[in-house]
N, C-alpha and C positions, 0 to 999 in steps of 0.2 A: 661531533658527528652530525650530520645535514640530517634532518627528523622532518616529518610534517605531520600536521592532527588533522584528525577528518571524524566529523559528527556526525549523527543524525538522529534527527527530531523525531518521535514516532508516536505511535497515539496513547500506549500506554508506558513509555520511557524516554528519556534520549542519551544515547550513548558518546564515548569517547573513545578514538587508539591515538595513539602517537605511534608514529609507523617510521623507522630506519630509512632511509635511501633503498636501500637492498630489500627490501620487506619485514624487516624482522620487527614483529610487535612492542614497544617498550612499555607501554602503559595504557592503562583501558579505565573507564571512569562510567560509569548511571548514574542517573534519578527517576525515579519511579512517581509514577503519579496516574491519574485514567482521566477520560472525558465526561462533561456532564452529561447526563440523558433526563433531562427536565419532563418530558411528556414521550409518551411511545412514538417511535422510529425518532426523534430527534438524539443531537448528538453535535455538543459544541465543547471549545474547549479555548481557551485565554492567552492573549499575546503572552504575557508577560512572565504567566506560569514556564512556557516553555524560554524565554528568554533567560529567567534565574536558571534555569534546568543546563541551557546551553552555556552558561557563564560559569555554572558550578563546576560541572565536569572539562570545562577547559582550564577552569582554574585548577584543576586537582591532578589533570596528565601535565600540565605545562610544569609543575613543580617538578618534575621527573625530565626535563625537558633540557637538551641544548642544542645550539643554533637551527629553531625552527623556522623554516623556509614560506612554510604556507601555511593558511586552515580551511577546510572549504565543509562548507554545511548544506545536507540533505534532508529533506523532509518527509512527512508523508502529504498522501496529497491534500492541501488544507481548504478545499471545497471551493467554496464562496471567496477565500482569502480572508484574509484582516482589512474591515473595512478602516482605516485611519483619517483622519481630518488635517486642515491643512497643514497642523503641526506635529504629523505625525502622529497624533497620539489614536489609540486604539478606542472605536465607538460601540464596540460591538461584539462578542464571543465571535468566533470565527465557528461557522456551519463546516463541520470536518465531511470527509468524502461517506463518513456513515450515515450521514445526519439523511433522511427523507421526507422533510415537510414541505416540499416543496411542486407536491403533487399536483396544485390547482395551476401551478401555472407550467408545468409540464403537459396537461392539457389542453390551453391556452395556446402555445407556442407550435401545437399539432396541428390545431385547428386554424392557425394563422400564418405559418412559415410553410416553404416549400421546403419539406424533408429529403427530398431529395438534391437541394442546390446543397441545401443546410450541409450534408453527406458529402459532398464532391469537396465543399469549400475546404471542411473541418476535419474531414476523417472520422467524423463523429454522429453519434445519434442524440435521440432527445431523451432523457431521463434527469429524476432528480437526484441520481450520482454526482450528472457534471453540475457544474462550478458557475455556471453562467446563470442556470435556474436556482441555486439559492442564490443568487444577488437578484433574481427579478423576485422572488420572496421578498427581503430584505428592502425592494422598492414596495413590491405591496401591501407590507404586513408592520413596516417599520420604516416609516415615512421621515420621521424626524431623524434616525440614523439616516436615511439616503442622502436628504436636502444636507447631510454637513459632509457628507462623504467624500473626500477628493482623491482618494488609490483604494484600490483593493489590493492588499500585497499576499502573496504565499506567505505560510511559515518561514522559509529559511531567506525569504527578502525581509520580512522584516525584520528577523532578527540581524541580518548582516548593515540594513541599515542602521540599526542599533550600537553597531560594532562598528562601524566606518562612515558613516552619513550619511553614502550613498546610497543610490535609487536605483535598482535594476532587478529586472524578473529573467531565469532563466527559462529558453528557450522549449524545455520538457515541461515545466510548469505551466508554463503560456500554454504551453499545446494543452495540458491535460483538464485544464478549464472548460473544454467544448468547446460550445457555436459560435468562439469570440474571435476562432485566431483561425487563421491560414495556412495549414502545412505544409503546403507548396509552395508559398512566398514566403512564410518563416517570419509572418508577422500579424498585429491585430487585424482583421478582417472591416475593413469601418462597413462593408454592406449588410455584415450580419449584425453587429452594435447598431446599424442604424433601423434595423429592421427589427430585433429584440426590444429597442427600447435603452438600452447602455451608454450613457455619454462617455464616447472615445475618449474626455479626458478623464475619466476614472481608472483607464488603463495605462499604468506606468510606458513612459514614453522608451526608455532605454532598455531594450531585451540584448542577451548576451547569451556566448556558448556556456554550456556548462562546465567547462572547463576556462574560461575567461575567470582575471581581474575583476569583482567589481570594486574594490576600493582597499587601503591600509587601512589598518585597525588604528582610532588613533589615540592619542595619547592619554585620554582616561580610561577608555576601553583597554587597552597595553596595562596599565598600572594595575586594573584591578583582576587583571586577567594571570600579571609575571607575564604577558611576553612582551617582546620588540616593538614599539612605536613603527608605525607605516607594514607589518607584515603583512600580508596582503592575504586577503578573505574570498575567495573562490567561490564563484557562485552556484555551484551544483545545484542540483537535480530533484525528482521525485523520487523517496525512496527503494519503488519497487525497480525502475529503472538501474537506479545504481547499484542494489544490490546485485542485480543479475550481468553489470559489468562485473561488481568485484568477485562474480563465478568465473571469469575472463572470456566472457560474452562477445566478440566483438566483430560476429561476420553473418550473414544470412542463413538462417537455418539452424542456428545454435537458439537452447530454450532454456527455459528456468522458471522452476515453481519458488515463489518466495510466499512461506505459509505463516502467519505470525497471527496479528487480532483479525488480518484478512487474509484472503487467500490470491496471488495474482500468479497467472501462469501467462509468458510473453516471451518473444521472439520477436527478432531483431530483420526488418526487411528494408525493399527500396518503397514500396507502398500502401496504404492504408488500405484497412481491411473492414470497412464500418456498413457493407452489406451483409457479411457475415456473424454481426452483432458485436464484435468486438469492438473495442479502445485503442486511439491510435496515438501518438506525439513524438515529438521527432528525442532520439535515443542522445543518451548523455557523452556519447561521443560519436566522430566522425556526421554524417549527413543523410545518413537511414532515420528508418522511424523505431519507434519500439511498440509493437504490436500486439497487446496484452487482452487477458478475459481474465474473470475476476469472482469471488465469491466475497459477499459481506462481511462474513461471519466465520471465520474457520477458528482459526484459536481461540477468538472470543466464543467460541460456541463449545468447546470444549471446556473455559472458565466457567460458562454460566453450567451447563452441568456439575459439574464438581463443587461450586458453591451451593445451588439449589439443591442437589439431591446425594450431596456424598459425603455429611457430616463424619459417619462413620468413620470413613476413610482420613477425614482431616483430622479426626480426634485420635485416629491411629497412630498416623504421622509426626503429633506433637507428641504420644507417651514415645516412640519409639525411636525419632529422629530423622524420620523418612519421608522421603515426598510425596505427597496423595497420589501424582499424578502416576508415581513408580506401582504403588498400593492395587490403584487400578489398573494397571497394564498389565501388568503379574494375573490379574484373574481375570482380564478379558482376551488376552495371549490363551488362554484355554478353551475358549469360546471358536467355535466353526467360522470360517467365514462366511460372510452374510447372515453373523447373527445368531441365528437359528430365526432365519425370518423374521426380521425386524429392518424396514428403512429404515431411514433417519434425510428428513428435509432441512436444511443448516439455513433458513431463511429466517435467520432472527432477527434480521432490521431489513424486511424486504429482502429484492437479490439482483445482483448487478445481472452481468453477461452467462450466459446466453438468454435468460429469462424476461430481462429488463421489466422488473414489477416490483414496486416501491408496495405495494400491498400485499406481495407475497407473505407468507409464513408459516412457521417450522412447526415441523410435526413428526411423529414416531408414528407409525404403519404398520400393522401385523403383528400387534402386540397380545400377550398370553398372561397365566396365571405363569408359565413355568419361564420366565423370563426373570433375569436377576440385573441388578447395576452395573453388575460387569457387563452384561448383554447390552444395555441401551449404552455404556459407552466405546463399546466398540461398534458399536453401531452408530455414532457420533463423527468416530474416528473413520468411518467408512463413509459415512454422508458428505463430508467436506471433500473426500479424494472422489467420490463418485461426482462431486461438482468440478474436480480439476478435472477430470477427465470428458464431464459435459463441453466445458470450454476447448481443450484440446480437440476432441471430434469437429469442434466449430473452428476453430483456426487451422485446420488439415483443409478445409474448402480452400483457403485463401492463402497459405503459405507454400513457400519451397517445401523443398525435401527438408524433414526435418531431422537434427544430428540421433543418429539411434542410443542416444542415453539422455535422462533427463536427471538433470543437477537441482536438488533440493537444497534454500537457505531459508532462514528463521527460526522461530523456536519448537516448530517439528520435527527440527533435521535430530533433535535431544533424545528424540524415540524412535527404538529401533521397530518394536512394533509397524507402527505408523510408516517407516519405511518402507516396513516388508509390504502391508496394506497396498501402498501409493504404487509399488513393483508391481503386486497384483492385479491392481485395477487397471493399470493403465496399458500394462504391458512392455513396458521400456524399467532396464535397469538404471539403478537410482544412487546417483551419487553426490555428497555434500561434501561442504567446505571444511577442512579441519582445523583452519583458525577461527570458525564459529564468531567472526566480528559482523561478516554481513555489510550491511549497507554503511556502516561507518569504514568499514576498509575500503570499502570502494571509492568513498567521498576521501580516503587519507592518501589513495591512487589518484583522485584528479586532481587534489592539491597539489600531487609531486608531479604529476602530466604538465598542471598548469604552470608550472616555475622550471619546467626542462628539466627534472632532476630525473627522469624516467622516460620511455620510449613510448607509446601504444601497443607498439608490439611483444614491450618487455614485461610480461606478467610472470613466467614462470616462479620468480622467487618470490612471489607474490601469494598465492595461493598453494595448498596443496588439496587436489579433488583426491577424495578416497569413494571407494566402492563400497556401498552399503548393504544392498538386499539387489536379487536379480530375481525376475517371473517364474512362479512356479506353473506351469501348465496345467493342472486342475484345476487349481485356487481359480488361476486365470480364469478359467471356463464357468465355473461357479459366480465370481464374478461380472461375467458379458450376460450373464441370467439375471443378475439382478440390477445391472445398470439396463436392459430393456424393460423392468420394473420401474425404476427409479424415473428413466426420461420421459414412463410417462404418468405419474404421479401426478405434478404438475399440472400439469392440460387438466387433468382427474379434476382436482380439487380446488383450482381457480375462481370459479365462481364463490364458493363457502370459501373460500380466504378470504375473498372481498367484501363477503357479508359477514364474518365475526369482523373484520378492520374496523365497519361501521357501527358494531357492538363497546368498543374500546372506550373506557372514560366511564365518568356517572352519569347517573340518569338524575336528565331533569336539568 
């Protein structure tokens, strides 16, 4: 049976399917691991770790495995890249898209660059999000890495040249780097590399679709892997990209929240929307862009409560056999919407789009004696969706008509609560993927795109979307109260965010 495996690399896993011709799942594989956070707002994490991670789980679906066709590997977006030296070997953690130290030359680059060619060229703005300001970090702050530095590669290039020898960045990666690349030429930018400071030959010379060949696996990579000498390793994509193909995404006006350690909500256009504050790069298939806004912190903002402040519930969990996160849903399902007046700010590592402020941070609002755990975590649960929906009102300026249902994937879509929430807040009913693989189905779909074993157009047996939760119209209404509360918060409390940021650290 013709099978292909499609991966992805993520920031607190990376997954495996081995996926039929036809779609049917055969096999599915993790490894679990997180990123380091050395000093506040940082956030790196190691070639090599995710290399063994990517090797494991292919090692462990391919044992399940006959006549595999492809393998194509997605990532998340890995910031800065892997800075590698001429032999490839890795100099340096890679600055993941959480990471924000790289705030002085964010300012730097404001005060120096014209933001608005910057804008026209890249589809992009300036923040320490994008990828190009931790590598001007990485020139300022770690000199001795620069001077040996010859590629900055993504996650899934380097591990593919790990896996094949070659050398190629796809084309959503390039893009998602910022001020380096050109969306409308669909290549590096040498005006803005010459203008930042980036020697052009830092940037991998060979970009490709995300659906292209970059190379066969070869023969010690094959051996230790069980598969076929020369199978050929498909260069995918950014994961938030291809998870929102494998919701079968593939025409203007279709959207998708993919909610996991971040939150990205994006749609699929003919052009870039970076006046609107949004993120642009060109989509993992066909020749549109993928037009996205984003929160730092979703998932991971629901971990860090439940570690910090819900022992209880954990110690519950392990007499009983139950999952904390179930524990807490159960008693914040009884809690009002909105809380009983409590925000909740999810700017735990700063905040991407619409906000664009690396010195952002999160805070609880309108807090009481009569307030319980279950209240501040549904209040948690409501802050990250009152952030997808800040984004969404900001990509309504600058998109089509957009499809009236919104399709949830990650590890959100696990709770129905949180469904019901995302329906309420937003307004549009909410439907997810029931084979819950996410961006590795999608990556095990361009592997089979890329080798012809499948259509563009042939997704049906591919996916099955089910109906989750649909808007209640009170909730609703209760809701549009507190997100004119919540948008403006923010502006509120900006200043004293930027003076506790300068509090941070010891004294002396």
């Amino acid at each position: 049976m013709d099978s292909v495996i499609g991966v992805d690399i993520g920031t607190q896993s990376t997954k495996a399917v081995l996926v039929a011709a036809d779609g049917t799942i055969l096999a599915q594989a993790s490894r679990a691991y997180a990123p380091d956070t050395p000093r506040p707002n940082w956030a790196e994490q190691h070639a090599d770790m995710w290399l063994g991670a990517v090797e494991a789980c292919l090692a462990e679906v391919a044992a399940a495995a006959g006549g595999v066709k492809a393998v194509c590997i997605s990532s998340l977006y890995g910031g800065s890249g892997i800075p590698v030296d001429a032999g490839m070997r890795p100099l340096h953690p890679c600055l993941i898209w959480m990471d924000r130290r790289a705030e002085a030359q964010v300012a730097r680059v404001k005060a120096e660059v014209d933001l608005e060619r910057l804008g026209r060229i890249t589809g992009n703005g300036v923040d320490s999000y994008h990828g190009f300001t931790k590598m001007l970090w990485l020139r300022d702050e770690r000199p001795d890495v620069w001077d040996r530095t010859a590629l900055f590669l993504p996650p899934n290039a380097y591990v593919i040249h790990r896996l094949t020898g070659e050398v190629a960045v796809d084309h959503s990666s390039a893009g998602n780097i910022g001020g380096v690349y050109d969306v409308e030429r669909r290549a590096w930018s040498r005006e803005m590399l010459d203008l930042l400071g980036i020697p052009a030959r830092m940037m991998p010379e060979r970009l490709v679709a995300p659906t292209d060949a970059v190379g066969g696996l070869t023969a010690e990579a094959a051996a230790r892997l069980g598969l076929a000498e020369g199978t050929p390793v498909i260069a995918g994509g950014v994961d938030a990209a291809v998870a929102t193909y494998a919701a079968g995404v593939t025409e203007p006006g279709h959207h998708v929240a993919m909610i996991g350690t971040s939150m990205c909500w994006g749609y699929v256009a003919p052009t870039a929307d970076a006046a609107h504050g949004l993120i642009a790069m060109p989509y993992v298939v066909g020749r549109d862009l993928y037009v996205f806004g984003g929160a730092a912190t979703a998932g991971a903002s629901v971990s860090w409560y439940r570690e910090q402040f819900c022992q209880a519930e954990v110690a519950e969990g392990r007499a009983t056999g139950r999952d904390p996160h179930a524990i807490l849903e159960e008693a914040a399902a009884s809690v009002a919407p909105g809380a009983d007046g409590v925000a909740f700010l999810p700017y735990l590592m700063g905040e991407r789009s619409p906000v664009w402020d690396g010195r952002a941070s999160g805070a609880f609002v309108g807090l009481n004696l009569f307030h319980t755990r279950a209240h501040l975590y549904r209040a948690v649960l409501e802050g990250v969706t009152l952030a997808l929906r800040h984004n969404m009102e900001a990509g309504a300026k600058g998109s089509a008509a957009l499809e009236p249902r919104l399709v949830v994937v990650g590890g959100a879509a696990r709770s129905d609560l949180w469904m019901q929430i995302i329906a309420d807040v937003t307004g549009y009913p909410v439907w997810t993927i029931r084979e819950n693989v996410e961006a590795a189905l999608g990556a095990a779909r361009m592997a089979a795109l890329g080798v012809g074993l499948v259509a563009r157009e042939d997704r049906d047996s591919w996916i099955t979307l089910v109906e989750r939760a649909a808007p209640d119209p009170a909730r609703r209404a209760r809701y549009d109260a507190l997100f004119a509360v919540y948008a403006g918060l923010y502006p509120a409390l900006r200043d004293s965010m930027h003076a506790l940021a300068e509090l941070r650290g010891p004294v002396g």
